[in-house]
Steps between C-alpha positions, in 0.01 A plus 500: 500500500823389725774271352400259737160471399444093353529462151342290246756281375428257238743228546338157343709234604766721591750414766387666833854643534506682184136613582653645873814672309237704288250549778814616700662729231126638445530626873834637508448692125396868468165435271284738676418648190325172459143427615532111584141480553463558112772251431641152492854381499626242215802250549742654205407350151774290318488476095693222388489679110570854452795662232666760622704584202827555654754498371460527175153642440517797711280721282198235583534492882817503759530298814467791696145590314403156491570391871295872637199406237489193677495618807229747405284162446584330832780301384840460729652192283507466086702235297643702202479313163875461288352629189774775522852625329713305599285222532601352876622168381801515645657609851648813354182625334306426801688696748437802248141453580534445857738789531252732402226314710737563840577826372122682411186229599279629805387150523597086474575454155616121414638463193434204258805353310415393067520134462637564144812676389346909397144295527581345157382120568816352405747471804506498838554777700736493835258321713741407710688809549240665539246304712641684848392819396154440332150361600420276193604471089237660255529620132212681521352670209641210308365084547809281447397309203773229550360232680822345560662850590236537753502142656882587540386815645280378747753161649724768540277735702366223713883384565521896643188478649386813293133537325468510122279788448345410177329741174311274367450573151549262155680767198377300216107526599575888546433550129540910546215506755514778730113476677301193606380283220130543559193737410636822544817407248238369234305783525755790474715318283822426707721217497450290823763282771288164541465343867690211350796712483517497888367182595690258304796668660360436824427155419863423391635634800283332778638160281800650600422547875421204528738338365788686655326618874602868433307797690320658227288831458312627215506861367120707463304202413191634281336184358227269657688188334831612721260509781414162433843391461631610801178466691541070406967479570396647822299244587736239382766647739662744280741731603311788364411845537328788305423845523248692285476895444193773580412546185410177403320448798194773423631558127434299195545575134115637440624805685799589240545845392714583186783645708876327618363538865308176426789313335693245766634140495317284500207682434143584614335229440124356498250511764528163539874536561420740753249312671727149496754774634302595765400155585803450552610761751185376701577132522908533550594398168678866447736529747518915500455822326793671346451825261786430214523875531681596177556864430546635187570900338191627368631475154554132584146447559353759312440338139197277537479131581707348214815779548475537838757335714399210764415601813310703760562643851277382821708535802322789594155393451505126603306474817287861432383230151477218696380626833225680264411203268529193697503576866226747587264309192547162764688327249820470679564536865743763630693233711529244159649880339763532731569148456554566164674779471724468854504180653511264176787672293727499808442151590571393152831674448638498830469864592507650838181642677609827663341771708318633136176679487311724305193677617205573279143690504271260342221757493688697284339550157686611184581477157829332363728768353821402347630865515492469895720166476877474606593238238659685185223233318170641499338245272251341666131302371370647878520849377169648586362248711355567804664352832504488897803471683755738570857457586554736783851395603765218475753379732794241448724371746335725727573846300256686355540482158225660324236771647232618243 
């Protein structure tokens, strides 16, 4: 097939000059080792929540391994999560991260900033100093507790006209848990995290919000009471976004195996978490899909579900899962996909569209493998699971980034 041959690009609601920069650098691109008749070009993903471990956690993932694994899945743009040494909370510490993001990522990584001093809930980080240079304030990993802390958080984020980017979780109805609180805990004998732990936090904060008028997004929401939540500020006016990950979109806690490659935060819930989850993807309450992709060494994540670390990758398998599970099934359209994982998160935090593409074989048929992954994590609950969707190449800002 010629370069110029027409291509099937799926663009959503995508601006029709970012559509004509793709068709255009589609054209002009040696991929005639590509059969476009096979194939269909995606608008690059954007995930709003990945960790990319540097600096400080080098041994679990770099930038450089991190920002390729993405691009393996399709993504062009990730927002890299300040659970790091140093902790970026203030302009010195951040610059060490973005150093090393100008210096070694293939793709747009945007770096969140801590809203806490070392993500300790008890001062302030440099907001200010560091508002130029950042896309929004998160402590992720850790839910402020303070309510006071965080309401000074947020009037000061609103005054720089940054998001709070909130981990919703409650420390005192933790109680040790490390799995959902439901029938799979009882049975197996495991302590479990109660969905009260994340939706009272949720609750608190959209007081907050409303309150204060601050732009305000929600970390991996998992319960079908935070769907609820946000689902009824939304429709008060709000200023409120969420995101949700994969696996707790065709996952739920009957499907637990006694290994860390289940273990996350929050965690796999019930199936009638999933399906309130689900819900709301469908009806807009969800505002996109990011992975939380966490890597981990394999001794990390290698001593069962209580002594395994928190975490799991998934920027490698996100649309393959998805595609697989809710798209070709009819449960979710490909065009309210890409809204999800292209259109949506850009919107939301301000980031450009560029000329970013990846093109995939749908038709293709195989089994996940976490030896064949780039990430240095290879814990993930898809292991085994059969999928469609193959990422044949990825291009940012025009240049071809990854070729399988």
């Amino acid at each position: 097939m010629t370069k110029n041959t027409s291509v099937n690009v799926v663009s959503a609601s995508l601006a029709s000059d970012v559509v004509d920069s793709i068709q255009t650098s589609i054209s002009t691109s040696d991929f005639s080792a590509i059969d476009f008749s096979r194939c269909v070009v995606l608008p690059g993903f954007c995930d709003v929540h990945v960790h990319l471990r540097e600096p400080g956690f080098s041994y679990k993932e770099t930038i450089a391994s991190g920002s390729l694994a993405s691009a393996r899945g399709g993504y062009t743009a990730v927002c890299s999560m300040p659970n790091l040494n140093p902790v970026p909370d203030s302009v010195e510490h951040l610059k060490a991260q973005q150093d090393i993001i100008d210096d070694s990522a293939c793709i747009h990584v945007y770096p969140f900033a801590s809203i806490t001093v070392g993500q300790k809930g008890e001062v302030l980080s440099d907001l200010d100093g560091m508002a130029p240079n950042t896309i929004g304030f998160s402590d992720d990993g850790k839910g402020v507790q303070s309510t006071e802390l965080m309401r000074d958080a947020m009037l000061k984020a609103k005054a720089l006209g940054k998001p709070i980017v909130a981990h919703c979780e409650v420390n005192e109805l933790l109680r040790g848990g490390y799995i959902h609180d439901g029938a799979y805990a009882k049975a197996h004998g495991h302590r479990g995290i109660c969905s009260e732990s994340e939706w009272m936090h949720v609750a608190r904060d959209i007081e907050l919000v409303k309150e204060i008028g601050v732009k305000y997004h929600v970390c991996h929401i998992s319960t079908k009471e935070t769907v609820d939540l946000i689902r009824k500020a939304k429709a008060e006016g709000v200023d409120i976004t969420c995101e949700t990950g994969p696996h707790y979109l065709v996952m739920d806690d009957s499907m637990l195996e006694e290994h860390g490659r289940f273990k996350m935060n929050p965690p796999l819930r019930s199936k009638e978490d999933r399906e309130a989850l689900v819900a709301g993807i469908l009806d807009g309450t969800i505002d996109m899909i990011a992975t939380d992709h966490a890597p981990h060494s394999a001794e990390e994540k290698g001593k069962g579900l209580e002594g395994s670390a928190f975490g799991v990758v998934g920027i490698e398998t996100a649309f393959p899962i998805l595609y697989t599970y809710l798209v070709k099934p009819g449960i979710l359209s490909m065009e309210r996909l890409i809204e999800l994982m292209v259109i949506n998160p850009r919107k939301r935090f301000d980031l450009p569209f560029g000329c970013d593409y990846s093109i995939w074989d749908l038709d293709e048929a195989y089994t996940v493998d976490p030896n064949e992954f780039i990430s240095l994590g290879k814990a993930t609950p898809f292991e085994g699971w059969n999928v469609n969707g193959r990422c044949l190449a990825t291009v940012c800002d025009g240049k071809l980034i990854y070729k399988q």
